[in-house]
N, C-alpha and C positions, 0 to 999 in steps of 0.2 A: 453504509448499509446497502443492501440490497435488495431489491423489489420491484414496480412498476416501471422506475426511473434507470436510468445509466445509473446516477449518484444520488444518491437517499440519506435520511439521517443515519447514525449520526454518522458526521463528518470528523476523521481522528486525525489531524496533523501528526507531525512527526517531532513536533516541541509542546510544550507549554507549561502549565504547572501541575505537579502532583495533582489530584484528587481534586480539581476545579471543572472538569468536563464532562458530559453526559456517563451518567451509570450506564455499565454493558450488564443486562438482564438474560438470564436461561434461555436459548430458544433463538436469540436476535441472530441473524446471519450475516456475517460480514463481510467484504474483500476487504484484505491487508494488500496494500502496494508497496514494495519497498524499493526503495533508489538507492543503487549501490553506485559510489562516482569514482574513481581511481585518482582524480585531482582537486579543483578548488571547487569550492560544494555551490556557487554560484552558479544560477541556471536562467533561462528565457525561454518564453514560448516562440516560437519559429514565426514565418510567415504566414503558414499556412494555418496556426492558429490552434494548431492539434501536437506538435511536434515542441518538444522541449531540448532543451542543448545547453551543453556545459558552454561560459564566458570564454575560458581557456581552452576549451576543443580537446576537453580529456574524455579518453573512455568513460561512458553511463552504461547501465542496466536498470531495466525496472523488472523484478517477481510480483508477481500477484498471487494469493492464497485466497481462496476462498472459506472460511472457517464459521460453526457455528459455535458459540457461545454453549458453555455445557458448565454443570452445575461445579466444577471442579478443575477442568480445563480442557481446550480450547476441543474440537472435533474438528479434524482437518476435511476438505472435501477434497482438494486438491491435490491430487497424487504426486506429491513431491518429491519423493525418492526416486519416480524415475524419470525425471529430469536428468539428461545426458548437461553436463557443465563442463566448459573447458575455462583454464584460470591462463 
């Protein structure tokens, strides 16, 4: 979530099960981080304690959207379409 904090509730991994984790409510504003990895999805925080890195030393990306919760779906605040992206 987002608010006073860097990281706020709730907290959304990227696993778990179905319909066991905090309800998203009308209004709540969220960042979505997504990790996109090109090799073994295995990762560690670096030294410096900020920096995350693939085991194997494959190319990673992380996107962040910032989105509010809307009664039907999602409102982007994040202007993503003009993200220049090279593959």
């Amino acid at each position: 979530g987002i608010g006073h904090l860097l990281h706020e509730e709730p907290q959304i991994p990227a696993w778990g099960e179905p319909k066991t984790g905090m309800k998203l409510t009308e209004g709540m504003v969220l960042c979505v981080e997504a990790q996109v990895i090109a090799g073994n999805s295995d990762v560690y925080t670096a030294a410096d304690g900020w920096s995350v890195k693939t085991r194997d030393g494959s190319k990673a990306v992380m996107f962040e959207y910032m989105v509010v919760v809307g009664k039907k779906q999602p409102i982007f605040l994040t202007p993503t379409t003009a993200w220049p992206l090279t593959v």
